[in-house]
PyMOL Python script that loads the backbone (N, CA, C, O; Angstrom):
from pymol import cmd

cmd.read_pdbstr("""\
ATOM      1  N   UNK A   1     -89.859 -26.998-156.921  1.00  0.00           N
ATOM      2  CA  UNK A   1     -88.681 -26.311-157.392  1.00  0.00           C
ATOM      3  C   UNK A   1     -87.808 -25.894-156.202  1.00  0.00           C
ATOM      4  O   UNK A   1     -86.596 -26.075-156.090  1.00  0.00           O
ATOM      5  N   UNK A   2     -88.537 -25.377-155.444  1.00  0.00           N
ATOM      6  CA  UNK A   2     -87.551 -25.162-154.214  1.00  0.00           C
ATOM      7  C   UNK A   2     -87.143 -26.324-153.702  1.00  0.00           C
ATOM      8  O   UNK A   2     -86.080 -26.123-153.114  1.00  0.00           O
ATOM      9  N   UNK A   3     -87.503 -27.556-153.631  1.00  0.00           N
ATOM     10  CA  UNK A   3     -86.801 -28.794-152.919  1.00  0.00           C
ATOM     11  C   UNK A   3     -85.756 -28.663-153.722  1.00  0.00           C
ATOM     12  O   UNK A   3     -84.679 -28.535-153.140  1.00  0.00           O
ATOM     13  N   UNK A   4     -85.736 -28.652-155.202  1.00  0.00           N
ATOM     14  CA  UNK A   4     -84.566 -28.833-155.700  1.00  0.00           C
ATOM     15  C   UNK A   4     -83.529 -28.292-155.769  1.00  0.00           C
ATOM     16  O   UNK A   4     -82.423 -28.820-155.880  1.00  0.00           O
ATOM     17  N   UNK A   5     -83.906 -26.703-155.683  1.00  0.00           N
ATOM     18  CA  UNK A   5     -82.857 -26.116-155.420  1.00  0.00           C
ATOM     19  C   UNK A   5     -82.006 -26.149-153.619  1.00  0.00           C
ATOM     20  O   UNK A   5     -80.834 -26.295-153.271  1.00  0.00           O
ATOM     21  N   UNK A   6     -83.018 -25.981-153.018  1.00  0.00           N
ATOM     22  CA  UNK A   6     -82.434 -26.908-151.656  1.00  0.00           C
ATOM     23  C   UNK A   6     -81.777 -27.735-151.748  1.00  0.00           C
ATOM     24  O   UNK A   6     -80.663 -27.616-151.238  1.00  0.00           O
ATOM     25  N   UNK A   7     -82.215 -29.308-152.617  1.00  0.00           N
ATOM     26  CA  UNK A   7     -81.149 -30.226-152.096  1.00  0.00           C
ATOM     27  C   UNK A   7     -79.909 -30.193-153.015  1.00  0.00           C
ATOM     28  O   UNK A   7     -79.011 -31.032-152.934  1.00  0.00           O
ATOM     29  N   UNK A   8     -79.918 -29.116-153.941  1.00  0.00           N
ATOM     30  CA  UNK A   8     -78.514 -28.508-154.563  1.00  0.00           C
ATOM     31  C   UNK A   8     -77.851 -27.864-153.827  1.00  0.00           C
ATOM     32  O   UNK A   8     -76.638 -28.064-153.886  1.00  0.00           O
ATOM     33  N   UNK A   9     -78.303 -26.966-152.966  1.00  0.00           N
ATOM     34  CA  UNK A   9     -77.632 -26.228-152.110  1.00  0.00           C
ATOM     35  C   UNK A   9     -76.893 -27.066-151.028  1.00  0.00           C
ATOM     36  O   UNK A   9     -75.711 -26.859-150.751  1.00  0.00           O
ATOM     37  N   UNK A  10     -77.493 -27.825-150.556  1.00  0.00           N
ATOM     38  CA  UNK A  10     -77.455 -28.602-149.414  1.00  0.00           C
ATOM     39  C   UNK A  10     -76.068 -29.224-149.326  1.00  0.00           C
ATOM     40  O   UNK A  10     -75.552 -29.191-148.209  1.00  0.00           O
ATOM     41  N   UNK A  11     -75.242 -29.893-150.506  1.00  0.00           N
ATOM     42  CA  UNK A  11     -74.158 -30.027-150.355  1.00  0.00           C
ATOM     43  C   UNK A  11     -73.257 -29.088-150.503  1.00  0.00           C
ATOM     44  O   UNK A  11     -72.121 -29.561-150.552  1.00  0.00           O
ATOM     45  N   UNK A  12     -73.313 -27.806-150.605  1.00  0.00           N
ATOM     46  CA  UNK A  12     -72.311 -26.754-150.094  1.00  0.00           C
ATOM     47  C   UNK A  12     -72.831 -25.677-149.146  1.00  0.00           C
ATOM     48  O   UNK A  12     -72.586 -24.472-149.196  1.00  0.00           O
ATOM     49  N   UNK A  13     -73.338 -26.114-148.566  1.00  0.00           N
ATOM     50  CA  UNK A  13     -74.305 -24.990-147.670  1.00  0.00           C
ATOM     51  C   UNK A  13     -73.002 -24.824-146.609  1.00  0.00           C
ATOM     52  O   UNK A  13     -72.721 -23.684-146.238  1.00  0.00           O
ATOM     53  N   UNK A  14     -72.261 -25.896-146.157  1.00  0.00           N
ATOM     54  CA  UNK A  14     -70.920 -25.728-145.180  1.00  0.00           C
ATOM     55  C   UNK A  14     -69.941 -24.884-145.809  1.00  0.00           C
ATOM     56  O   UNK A  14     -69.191 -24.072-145.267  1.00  0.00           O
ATOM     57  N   UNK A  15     -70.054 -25.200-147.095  1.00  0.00           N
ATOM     58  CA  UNK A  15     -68.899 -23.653-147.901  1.00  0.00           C
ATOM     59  C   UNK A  15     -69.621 -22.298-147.584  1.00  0.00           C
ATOM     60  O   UNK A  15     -69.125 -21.394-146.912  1.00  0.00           O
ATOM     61  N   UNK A  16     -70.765 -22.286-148.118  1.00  0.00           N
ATOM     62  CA  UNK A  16     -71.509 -21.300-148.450  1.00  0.00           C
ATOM     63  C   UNK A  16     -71.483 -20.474-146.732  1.00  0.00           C
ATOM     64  O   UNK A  16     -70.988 -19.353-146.617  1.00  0.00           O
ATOM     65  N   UNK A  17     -71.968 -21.080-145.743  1.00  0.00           N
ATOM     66  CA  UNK A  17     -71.902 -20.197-144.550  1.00  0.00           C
ATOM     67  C   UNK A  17     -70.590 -19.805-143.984  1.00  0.00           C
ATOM     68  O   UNK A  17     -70.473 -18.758-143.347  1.00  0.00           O
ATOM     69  N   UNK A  18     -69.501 -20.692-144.217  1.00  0.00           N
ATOM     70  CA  UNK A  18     -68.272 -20.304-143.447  1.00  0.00           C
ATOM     71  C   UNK A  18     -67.345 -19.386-144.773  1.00  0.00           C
ATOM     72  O   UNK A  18     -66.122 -19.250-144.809  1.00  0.00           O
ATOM     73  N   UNK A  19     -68.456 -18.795-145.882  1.00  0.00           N
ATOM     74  CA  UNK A  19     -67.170 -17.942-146.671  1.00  0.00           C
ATOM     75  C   UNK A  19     -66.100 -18.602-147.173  1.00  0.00           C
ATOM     76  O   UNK A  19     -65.103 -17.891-147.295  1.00  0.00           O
ATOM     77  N   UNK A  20     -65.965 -19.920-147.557  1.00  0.00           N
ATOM     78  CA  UNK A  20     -65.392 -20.227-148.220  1.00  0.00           C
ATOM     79  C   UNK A  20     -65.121 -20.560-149.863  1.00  0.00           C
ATOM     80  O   UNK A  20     -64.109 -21.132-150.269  1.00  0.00           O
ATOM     81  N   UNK A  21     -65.930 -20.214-150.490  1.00  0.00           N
ATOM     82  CA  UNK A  21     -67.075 -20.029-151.890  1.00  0.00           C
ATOM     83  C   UNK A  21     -66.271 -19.163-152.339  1.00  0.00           C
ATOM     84  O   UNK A  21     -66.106 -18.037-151.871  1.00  0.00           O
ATOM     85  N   UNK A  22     -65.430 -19.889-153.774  1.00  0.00           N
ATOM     86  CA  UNK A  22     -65.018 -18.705-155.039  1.00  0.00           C
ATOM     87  C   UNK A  22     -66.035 -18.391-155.757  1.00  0.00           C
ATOM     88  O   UNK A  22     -66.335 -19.026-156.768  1.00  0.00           O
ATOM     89  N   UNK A  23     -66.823 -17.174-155.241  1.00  0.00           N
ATOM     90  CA  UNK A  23     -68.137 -17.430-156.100  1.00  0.00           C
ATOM     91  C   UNK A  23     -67.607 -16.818-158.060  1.00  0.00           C
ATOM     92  O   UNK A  23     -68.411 -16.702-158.985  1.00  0.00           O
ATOM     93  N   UNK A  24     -66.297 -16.586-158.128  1.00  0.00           N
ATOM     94  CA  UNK A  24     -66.110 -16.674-159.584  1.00  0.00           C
ATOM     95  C   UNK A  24     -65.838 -17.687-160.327  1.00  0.00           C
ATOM     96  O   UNK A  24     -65.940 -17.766-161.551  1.00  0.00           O
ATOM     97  N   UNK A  25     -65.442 -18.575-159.485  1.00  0.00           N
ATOM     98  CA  UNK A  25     -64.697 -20.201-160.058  1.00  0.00           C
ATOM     99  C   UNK A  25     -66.278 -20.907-160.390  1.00  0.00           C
ATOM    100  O   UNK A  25     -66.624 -21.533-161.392  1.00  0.00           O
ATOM    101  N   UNK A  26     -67.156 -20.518-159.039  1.00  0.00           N
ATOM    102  CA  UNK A  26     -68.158 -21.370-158.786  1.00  0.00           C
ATOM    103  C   UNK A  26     -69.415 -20.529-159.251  1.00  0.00           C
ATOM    104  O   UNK A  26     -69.952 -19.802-158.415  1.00  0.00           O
ATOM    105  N   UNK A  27     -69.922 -20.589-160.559  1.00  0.00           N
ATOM    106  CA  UNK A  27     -70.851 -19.714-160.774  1.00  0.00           C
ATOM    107  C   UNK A  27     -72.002 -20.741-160.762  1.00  0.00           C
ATOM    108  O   UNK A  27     -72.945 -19.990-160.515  1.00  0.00           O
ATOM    109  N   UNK A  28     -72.473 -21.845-160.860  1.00  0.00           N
ATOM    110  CA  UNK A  28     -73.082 -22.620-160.703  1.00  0.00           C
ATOM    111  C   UNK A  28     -73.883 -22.808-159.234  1.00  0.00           C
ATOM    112  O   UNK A  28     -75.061 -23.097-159.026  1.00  0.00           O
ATOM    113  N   UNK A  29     -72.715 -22.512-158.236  1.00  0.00           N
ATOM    114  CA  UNK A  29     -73.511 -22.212-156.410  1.00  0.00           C
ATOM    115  C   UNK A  29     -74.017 -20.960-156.155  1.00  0.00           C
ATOM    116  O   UNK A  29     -74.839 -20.716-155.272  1.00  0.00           O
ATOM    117  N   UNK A  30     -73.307 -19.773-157.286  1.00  0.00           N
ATOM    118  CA  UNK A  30     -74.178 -18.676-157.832  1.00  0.00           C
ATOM    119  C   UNK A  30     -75.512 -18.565-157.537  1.00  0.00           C
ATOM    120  O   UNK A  30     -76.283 -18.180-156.658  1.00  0.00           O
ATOM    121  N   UNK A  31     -75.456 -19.239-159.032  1.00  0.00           N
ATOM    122  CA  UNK A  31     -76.883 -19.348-159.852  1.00  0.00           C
ATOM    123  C   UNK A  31     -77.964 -19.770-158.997  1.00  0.00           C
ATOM    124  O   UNK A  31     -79.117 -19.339-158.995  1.00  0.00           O
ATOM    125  N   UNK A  32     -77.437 -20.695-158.248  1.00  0.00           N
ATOM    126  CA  UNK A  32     -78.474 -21.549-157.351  1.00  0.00           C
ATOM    127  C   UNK A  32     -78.466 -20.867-155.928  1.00  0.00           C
ATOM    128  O   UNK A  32     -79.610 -20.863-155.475  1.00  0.00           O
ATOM    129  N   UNK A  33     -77.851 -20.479-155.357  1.00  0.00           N
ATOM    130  CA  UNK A  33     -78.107 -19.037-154.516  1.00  0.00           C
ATOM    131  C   UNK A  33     -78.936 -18.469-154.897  1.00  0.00           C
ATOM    132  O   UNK A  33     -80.008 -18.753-154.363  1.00  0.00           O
ATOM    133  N   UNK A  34     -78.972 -17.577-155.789  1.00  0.00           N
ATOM    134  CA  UNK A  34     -79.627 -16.536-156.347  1.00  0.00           C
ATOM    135  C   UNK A  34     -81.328 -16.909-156.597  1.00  0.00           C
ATOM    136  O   UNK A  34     -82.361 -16.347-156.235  1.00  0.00           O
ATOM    137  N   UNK A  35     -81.060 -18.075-157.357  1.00  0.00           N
ATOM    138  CA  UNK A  35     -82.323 -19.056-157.144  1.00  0.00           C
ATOM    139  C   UNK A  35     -83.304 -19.546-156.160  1.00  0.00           C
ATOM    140  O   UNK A  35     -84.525 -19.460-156.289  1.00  0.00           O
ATOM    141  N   UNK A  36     -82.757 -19.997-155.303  1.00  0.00           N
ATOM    142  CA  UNK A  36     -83.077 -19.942-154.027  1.00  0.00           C
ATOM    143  C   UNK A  36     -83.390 -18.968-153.557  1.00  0.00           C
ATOM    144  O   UNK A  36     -84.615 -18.886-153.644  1.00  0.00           O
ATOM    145  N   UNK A  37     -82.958 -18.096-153.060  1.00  0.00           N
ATOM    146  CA  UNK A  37     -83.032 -16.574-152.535  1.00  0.00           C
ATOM    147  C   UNK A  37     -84.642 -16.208-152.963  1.00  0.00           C
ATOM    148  O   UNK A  37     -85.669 -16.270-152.288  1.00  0.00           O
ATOM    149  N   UNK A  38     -84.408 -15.788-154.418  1.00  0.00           N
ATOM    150  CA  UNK A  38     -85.707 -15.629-155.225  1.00  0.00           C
ATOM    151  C   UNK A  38     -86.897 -16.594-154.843  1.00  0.00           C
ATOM    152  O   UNK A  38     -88.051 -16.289-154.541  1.00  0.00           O
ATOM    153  N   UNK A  39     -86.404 -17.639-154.921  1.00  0.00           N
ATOM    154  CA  UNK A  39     -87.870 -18.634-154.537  1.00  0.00           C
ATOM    155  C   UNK A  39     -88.876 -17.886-153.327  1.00  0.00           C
ATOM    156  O   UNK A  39     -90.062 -17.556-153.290  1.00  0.00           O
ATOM    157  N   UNK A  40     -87.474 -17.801-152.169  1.00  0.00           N
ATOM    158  CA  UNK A  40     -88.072 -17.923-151.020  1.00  0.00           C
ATOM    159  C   UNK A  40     -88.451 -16.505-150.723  1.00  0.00           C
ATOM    160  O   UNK A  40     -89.023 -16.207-149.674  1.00  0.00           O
ATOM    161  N   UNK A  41     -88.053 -15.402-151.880  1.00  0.00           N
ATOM    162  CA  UNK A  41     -89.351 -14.282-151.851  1.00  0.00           C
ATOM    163  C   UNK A  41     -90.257 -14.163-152.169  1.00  0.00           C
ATOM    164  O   UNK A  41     -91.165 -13.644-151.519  1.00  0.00           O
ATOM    165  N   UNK A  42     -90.365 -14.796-153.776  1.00  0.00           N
ATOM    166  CA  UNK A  42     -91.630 -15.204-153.746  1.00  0.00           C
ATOM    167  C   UNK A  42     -92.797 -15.565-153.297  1.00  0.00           C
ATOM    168  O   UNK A  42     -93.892 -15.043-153.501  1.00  0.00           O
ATOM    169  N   UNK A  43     -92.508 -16.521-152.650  1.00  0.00           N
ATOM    170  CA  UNK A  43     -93.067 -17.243-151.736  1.00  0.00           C
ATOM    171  C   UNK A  43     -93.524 -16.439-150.584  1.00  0.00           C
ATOM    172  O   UNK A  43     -94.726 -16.306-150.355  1.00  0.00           O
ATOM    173  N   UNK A  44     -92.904 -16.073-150.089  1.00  0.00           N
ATOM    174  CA  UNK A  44     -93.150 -15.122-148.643  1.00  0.00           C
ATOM    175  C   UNK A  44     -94.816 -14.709-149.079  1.00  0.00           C
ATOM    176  O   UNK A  44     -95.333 -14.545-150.185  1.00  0.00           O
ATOM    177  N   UNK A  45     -95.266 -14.642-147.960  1.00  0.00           N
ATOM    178  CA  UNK A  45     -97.406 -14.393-147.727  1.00  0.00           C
ATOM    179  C   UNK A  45     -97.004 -12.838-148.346  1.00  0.00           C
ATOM    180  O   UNK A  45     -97.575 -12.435-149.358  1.00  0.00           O
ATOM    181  N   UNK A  46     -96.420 -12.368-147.951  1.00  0.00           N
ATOM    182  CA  UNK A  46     -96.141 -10.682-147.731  1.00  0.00           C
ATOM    183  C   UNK A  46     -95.760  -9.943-149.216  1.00  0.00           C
ATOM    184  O   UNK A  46     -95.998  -8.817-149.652  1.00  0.00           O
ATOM    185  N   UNK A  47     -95.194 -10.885-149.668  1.00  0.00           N
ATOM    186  CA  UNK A  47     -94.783 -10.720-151.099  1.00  0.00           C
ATOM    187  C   UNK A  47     -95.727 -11.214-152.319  1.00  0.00           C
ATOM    188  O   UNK A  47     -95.514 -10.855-153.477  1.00  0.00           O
ATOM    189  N   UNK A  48     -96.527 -11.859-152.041  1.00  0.00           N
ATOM    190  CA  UNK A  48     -97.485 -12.698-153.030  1.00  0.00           C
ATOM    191  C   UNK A  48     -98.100 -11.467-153.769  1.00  0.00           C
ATOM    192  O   UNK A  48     -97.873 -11.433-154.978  1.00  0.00           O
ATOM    193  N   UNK A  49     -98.957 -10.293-153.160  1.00  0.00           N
ATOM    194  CA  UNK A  49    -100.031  -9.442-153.616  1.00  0.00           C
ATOM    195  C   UNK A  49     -98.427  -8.951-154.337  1.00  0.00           C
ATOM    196  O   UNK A  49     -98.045  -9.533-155.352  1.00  0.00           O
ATOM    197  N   UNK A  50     -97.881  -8.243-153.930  1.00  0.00           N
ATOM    198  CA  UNK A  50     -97.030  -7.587-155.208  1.00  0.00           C
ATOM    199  C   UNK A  50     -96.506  -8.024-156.688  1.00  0.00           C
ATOM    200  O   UNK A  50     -96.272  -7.400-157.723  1.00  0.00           O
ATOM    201  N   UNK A  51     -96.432  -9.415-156.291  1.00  0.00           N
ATOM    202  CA  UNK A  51     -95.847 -10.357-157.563  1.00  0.00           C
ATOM    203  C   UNK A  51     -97.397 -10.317-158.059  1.00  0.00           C
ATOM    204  O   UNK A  51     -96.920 -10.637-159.148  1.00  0.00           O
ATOM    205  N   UNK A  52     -98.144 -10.271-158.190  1.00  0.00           N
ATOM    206  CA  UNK A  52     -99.125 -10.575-158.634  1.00  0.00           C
ATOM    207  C   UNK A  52     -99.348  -8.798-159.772  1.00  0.00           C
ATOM    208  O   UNK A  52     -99.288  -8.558-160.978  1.00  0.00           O
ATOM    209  N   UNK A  53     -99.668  -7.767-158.236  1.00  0.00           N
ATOM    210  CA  UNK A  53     -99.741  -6.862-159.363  1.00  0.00           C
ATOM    211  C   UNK A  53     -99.123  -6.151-159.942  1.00  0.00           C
ATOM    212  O   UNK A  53     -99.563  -5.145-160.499  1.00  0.00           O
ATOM    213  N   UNK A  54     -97.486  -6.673-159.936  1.00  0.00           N
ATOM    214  CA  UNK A  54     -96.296  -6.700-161.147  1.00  0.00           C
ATOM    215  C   UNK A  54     -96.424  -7.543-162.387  1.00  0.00           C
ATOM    216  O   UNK A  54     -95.899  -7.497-163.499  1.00  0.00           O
ATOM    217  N   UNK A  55     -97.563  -8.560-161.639  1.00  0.00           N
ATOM    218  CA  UNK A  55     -97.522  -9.518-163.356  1.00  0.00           C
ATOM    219  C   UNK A  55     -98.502  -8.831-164.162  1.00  0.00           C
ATOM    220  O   UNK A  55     -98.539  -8.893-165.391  1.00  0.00           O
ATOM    221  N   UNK A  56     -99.465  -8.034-163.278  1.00  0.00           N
ATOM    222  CA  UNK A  56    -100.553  -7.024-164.103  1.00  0.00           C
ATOM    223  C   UNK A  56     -99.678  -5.965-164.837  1.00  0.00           C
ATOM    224  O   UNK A  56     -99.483  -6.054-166.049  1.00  0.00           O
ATOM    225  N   UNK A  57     -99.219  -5.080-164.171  1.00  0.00           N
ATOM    226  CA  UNK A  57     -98.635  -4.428-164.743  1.00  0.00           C
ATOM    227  C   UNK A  57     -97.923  -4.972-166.154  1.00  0.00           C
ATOM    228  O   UNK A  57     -97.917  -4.336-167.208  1.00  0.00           O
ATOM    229  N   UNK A  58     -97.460  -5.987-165.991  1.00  0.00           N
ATOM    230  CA  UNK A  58     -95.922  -6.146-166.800  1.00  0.00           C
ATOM    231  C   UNK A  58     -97.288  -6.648-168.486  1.00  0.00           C
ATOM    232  O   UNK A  58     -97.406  -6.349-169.674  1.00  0.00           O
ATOM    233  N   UNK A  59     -97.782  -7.270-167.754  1.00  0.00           N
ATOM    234  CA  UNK A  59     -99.383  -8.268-169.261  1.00  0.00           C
ATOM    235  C   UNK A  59    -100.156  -6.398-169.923  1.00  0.00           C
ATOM    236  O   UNK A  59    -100.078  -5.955-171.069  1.00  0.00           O
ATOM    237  N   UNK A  60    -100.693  -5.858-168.930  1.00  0.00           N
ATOM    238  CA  UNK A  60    -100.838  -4.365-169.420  1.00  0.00           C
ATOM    239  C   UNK A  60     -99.933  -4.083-170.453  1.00  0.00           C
ATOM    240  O   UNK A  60    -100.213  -4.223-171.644  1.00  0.00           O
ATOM    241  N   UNK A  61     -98.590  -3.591-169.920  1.00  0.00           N
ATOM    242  CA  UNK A  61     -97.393  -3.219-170.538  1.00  0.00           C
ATOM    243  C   UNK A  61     -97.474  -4.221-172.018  1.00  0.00           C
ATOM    244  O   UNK A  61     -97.436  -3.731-173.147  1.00  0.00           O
ATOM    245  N   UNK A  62     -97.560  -5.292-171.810  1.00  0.00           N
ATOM    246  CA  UNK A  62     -97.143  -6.628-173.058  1.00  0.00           C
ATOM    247  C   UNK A  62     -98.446  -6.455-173.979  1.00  0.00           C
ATOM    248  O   UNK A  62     -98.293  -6.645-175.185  1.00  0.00           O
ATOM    249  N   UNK A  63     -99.763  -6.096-173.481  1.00  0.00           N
ATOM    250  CA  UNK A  63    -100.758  -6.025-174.249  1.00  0.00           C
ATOM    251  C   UNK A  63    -100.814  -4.773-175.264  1.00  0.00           C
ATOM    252  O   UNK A  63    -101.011  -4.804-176.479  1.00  0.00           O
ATOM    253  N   UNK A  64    -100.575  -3.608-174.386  1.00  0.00           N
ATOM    254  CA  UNK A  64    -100.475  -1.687-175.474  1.00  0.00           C
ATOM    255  C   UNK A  64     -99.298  -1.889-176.228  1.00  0.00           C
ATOM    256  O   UNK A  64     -99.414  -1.230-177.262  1.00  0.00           O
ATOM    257  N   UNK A  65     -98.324  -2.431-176.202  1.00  0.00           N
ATOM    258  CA  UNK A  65     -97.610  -2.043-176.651  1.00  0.00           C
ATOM    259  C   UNK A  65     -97.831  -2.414-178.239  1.00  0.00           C
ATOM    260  O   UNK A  65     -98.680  -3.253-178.541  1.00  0.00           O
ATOM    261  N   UNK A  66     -96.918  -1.658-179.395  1.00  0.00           N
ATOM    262  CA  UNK A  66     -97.108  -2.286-180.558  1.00  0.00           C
ATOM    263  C   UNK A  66     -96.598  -3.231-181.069  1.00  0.00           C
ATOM    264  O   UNK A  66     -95.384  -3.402-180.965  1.00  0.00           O
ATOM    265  N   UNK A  67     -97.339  -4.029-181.706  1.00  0.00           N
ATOM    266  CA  UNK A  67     -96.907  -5.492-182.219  1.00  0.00           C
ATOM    267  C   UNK A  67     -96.086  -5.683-183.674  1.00  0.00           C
ATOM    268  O   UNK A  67     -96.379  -4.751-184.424  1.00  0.00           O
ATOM    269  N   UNK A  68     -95.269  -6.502-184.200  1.00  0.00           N
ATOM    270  CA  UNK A  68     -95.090  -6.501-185.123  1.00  0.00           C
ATOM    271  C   UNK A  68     -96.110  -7.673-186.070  1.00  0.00           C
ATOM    272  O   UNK A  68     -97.144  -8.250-185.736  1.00  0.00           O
ATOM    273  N   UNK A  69     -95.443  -7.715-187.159  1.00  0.00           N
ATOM    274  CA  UNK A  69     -96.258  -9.291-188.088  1.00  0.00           C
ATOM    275  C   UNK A  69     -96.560 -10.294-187.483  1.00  0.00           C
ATOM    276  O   UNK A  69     -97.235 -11.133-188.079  1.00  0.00           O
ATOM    277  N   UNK A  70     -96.070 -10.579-185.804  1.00  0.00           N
ATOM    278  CA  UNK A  70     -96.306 -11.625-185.599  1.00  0.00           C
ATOM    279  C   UNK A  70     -96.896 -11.776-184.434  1.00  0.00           C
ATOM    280  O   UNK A  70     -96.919 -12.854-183.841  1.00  0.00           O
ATOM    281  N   UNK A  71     -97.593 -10.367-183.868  1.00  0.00           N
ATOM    282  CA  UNK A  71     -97.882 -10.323-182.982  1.00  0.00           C
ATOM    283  C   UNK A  71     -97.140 -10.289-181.294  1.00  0.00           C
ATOM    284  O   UNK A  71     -97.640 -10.234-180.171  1.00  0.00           O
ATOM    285  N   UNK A  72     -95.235 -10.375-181.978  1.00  0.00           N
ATOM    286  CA  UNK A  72     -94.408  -9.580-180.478  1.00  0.00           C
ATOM    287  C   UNK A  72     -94.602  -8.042-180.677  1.00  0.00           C
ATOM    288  O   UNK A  72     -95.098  -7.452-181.637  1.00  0.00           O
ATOM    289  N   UNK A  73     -94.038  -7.510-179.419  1.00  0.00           N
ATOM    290  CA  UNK A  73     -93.785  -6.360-178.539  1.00  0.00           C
ATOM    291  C   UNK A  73     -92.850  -6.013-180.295  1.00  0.00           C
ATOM    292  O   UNK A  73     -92.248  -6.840-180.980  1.00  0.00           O
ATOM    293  N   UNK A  74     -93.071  -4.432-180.585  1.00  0.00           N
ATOM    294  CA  UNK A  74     -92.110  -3.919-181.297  1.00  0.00           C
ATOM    295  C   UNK A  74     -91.311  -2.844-181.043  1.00  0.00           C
ATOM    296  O   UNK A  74     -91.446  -1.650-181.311  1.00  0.00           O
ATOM    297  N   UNK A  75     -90.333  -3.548-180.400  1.00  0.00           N
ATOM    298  CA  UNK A  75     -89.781  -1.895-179.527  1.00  0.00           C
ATOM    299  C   UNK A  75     -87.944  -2.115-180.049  1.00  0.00           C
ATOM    300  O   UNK A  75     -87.467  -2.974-180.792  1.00  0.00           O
ATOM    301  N   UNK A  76     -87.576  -1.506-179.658  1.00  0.00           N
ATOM    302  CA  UNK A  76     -85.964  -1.316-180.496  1.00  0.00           C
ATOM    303  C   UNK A  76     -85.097  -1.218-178.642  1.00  0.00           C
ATOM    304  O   UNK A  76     -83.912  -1.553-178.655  1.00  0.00           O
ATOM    305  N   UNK A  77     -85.657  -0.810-177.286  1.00  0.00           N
ATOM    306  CA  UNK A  77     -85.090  -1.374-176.720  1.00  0.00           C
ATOM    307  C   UNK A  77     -85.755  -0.734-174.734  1.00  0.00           C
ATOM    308  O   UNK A  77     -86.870  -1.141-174.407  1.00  0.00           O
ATOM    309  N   UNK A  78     -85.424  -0.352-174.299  1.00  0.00           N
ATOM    310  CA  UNK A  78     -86.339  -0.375-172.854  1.00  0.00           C
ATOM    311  C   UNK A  78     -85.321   0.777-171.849  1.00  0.00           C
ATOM    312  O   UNK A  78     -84.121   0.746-171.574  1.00  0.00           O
ATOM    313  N   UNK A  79     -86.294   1.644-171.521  1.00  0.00           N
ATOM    314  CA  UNK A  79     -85.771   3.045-170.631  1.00  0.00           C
ATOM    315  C   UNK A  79     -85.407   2.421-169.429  1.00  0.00           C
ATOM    316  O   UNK A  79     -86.365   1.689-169.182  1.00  0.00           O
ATOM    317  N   UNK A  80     -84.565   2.286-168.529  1.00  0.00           N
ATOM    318  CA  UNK A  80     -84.462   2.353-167.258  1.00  0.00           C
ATOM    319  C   UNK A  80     -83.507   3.220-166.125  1.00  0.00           C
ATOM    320  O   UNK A  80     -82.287   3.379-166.088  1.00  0.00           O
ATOM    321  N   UNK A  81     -84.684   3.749-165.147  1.00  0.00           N
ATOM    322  CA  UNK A  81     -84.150   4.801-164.540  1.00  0.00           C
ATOM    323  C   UNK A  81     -83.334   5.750-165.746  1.00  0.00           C
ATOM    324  O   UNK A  81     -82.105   5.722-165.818  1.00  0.00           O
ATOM    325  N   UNK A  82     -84.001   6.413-166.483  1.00  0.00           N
ATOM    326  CA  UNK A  82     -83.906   7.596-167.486  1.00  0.00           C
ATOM    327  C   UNK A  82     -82.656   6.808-168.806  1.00  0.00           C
ATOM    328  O   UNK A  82     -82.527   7.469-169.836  1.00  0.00           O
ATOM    329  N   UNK A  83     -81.855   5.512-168.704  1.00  0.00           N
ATOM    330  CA  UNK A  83     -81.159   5.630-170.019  1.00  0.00           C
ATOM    331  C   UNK A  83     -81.797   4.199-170.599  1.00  0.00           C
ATOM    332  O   UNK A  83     -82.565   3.370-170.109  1.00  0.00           O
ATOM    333  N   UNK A  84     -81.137   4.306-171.822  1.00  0.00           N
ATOM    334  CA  UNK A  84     -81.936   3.839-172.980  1.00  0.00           C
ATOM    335  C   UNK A  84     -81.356   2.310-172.977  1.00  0.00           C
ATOM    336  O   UNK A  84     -80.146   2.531-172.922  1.00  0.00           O
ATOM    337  N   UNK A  85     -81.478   1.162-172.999  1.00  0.00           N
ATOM    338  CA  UNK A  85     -81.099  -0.099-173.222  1.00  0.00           C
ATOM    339  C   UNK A  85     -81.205  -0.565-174.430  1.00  0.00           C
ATOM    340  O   UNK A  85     -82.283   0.001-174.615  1.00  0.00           O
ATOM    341  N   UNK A  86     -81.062  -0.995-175.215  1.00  0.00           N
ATOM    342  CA  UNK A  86     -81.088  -1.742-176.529  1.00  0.00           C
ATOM    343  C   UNK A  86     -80.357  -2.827-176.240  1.00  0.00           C
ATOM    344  O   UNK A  86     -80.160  -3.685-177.100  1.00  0.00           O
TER     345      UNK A  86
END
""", "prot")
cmd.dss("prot")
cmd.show_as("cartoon", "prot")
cmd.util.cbc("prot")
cmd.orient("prot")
């Protein structure tokens, strides 16, 4: 996945460093920025143990919570930093 997003990048990587990037016109070199970026934290040795016990956390979280008829999450919408999301 990261090759690919690399060799997407790769033909605007000369926009992308010299600031030349409408990044509103161009949400597509966005996306794949952003993509990239992410990969390559992931990835990082240093970062691995945390992604890991964020995915605990998050399967915990997905397991207590209450289910409906079909066995999803039954929640109406998710607190963050104290306000309410729906």
């Amino acid at each position: 996945m990261l090759a690919e997003v690399d060799g997407f990048l790769s033909k605007f990587w000369p926009r992308i460093a010299t600031g030349l990037v409408d990044w509103d016109t161009h949400q597509g070199i966005r996306r794949g920025l952003a993509w990239f970026m992410g990969l390559l934290l992931a990835r990082h040795p240093d970062n691995f143990e945390t992604a890991q016990a964020m995915h605990e956390q998050m399967l915990h979280l997905y397991e207590s919570a209450p289910k409906d008829e079909v066995g999803r999450p039954k929640v109406s919408g998710f607190e963050i930093k104290g306000s309410f999301m729906n």
